[in-house]
N, C-alpha and C positions, 0 to 999 in steps of 0.2 A: 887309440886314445878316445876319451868322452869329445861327443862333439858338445860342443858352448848352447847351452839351451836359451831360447830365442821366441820374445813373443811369437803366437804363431797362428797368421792373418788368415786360416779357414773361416772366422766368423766370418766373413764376405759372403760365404755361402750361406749363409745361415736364414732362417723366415725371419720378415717384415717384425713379427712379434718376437722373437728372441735377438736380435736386433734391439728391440727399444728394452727391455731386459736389461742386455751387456750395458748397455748405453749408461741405464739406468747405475749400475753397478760401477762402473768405473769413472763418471761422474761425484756421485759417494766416499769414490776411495782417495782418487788423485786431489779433492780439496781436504784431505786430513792433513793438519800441517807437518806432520813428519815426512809422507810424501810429498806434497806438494814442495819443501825444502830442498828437493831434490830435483825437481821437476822447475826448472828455472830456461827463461828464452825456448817457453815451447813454439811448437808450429801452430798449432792451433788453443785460442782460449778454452777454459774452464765453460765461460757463455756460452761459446759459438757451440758444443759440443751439447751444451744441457738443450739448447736448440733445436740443434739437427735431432734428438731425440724425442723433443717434443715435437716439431713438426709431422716425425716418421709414425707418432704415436697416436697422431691426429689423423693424417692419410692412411694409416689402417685401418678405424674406425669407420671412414668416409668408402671404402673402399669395398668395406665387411657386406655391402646391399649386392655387391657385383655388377655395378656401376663402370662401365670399360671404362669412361674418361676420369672415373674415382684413381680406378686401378692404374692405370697409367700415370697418373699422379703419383700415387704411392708407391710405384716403379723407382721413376725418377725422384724421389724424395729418398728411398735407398740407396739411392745409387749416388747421390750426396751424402749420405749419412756413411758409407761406406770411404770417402774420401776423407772425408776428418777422422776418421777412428784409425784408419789404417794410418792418415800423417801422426796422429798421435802413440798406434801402437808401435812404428819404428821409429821416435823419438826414445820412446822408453828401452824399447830393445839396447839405442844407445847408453845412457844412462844407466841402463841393469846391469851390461858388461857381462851377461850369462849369469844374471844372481837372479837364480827362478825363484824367491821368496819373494823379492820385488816387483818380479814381471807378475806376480798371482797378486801379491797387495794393491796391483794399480787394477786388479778386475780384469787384464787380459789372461787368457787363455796362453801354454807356453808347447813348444814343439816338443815332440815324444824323444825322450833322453836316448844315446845308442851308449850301451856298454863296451870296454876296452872287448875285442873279438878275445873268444879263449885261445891260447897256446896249445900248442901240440902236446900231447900225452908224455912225460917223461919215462923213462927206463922203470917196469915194474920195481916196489920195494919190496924186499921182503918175500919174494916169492916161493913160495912151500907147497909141496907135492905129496901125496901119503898114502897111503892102501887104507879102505877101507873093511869092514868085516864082512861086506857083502862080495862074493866073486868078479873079478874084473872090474873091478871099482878103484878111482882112485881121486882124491878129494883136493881141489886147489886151492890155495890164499895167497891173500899178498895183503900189503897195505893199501885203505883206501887213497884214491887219488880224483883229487875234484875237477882235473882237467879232463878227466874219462869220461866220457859217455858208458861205454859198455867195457868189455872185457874178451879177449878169444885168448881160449887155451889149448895146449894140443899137445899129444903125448904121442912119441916117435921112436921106432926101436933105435937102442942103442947103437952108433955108428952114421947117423941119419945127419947129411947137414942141411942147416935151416939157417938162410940169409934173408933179410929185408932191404928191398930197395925200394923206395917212394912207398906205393902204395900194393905192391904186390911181394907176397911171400914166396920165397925159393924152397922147395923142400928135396932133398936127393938122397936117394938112398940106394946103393949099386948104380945099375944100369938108367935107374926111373928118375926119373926127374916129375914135381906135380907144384903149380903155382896158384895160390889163393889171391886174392883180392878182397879185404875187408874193406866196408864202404859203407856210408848215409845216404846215400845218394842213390838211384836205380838204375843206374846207368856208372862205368868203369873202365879203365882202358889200362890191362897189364903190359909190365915194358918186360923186355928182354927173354923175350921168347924166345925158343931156337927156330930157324926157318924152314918150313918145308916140312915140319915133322906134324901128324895129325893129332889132334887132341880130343877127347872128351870134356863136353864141359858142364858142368853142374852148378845149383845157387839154389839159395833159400835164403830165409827172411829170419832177421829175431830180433826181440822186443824184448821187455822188462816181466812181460808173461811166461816167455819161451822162448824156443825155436821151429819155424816151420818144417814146413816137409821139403826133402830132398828134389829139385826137380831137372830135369837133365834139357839139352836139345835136341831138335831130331836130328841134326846130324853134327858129326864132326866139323873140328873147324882145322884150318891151315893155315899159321901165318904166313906172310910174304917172304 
């Protein structure tokens, strides 16, 4: 699910001078009286706020010589300025109920929205196979599908079976048995190996350019 977007009190970090900025800015917005109608029994006034920004905007000024005890003033005058904007940016948070068009009209700033995660890839549709004119050629489709990232295809002599379990593909044909691992991640872990039997194991990389080069291990592996 969307998580509920939420003023979102980074300005804290922000300079002395973009500071009195915001200040300036949501000051501005919250006495429009379409906001402000809405904005009823705040924590902090309309005044005390246009204050703390002029204070903060004055101990900049005083501070700009590089004066320590300016500087230290204008520390401590953000660091008040920071207490009212933040009681007022989670009053509005309440009041907004996640309606990011209001938390941006009051002049805060709102937290980075997360989309519902995508779903797993359904069953190919449509999927068609074909000889092409060129020798040993054979050309795949299917329908597009928006939960895919990529696509693997594979073409196995007749007789060949080919299961999927989690994340690793079973392929058998007579005697042989060979399992793949598609994956986003650089790192994989295939289930249901047979024990004790020795493997070759190979990997490469592909992207919307290609696919890279085959590259092997130096040695065999065994599972337990």
């Amino acid at each position: 699910m969307n998580r509920k977007v939420e003023v979102s009190l980074g300005f804290v970090n922000d300079s002395p001078s973009d500071k009195v900025t915001m200040g300036d800015v949501v000051v501005a917005a919250i006495v429009d009286p379409t906001i402000a109608a809405k904005l009823t029994k705040q924590p902090i006034t309309v005044a005390a706020l246009t204050s703390l920004t002029a204070d903060l905007k004055q101990g900049n000024k005083d501070a700009a010589g590089g004066d320590h005890s300016a500087i230290a003033n204008r520390n401590a005058l953000a660091r008040k300025w920071d207490d009212g904007y933040v009681d007022m940016g989670k009053f509005i948070n309440i009041v907004a109920n996640g309606d990011k068009a209001f938390i941006l009209s009051c002049g805060y700033p709102i937290t980075a929205e997360v989309t519902t995660p995508t779903p797993e890839p359904e069953a190919l549709i449509n999927l068609m196979a074909k000889p092409t004119e060129k020798t040993g050629e054979i050309v795949f489709t299917n329908d597009a599908q928006k939960q895919a990232a990529a696509f693997l295809y594979g073409a196995f002599p007749v007789g060949t079976s080919v299961t999927v379990s989690g994340n690793t593909i079973t392929i058998t044909n007579g005697p042989f048995t060979c399992y793949l691992s598609p994956n986003t991640h650089h790192t994989t872990t295939m289930h249901g190996l047979p024990s004790d039997v020795p493997f070759k194991v190979v990997g490469l990389a592909f992207n919307l350019k290609g696919t890279g080069p085959l590259s092997l291990t130096a040695k065999n592996v065994k599972p337990e």
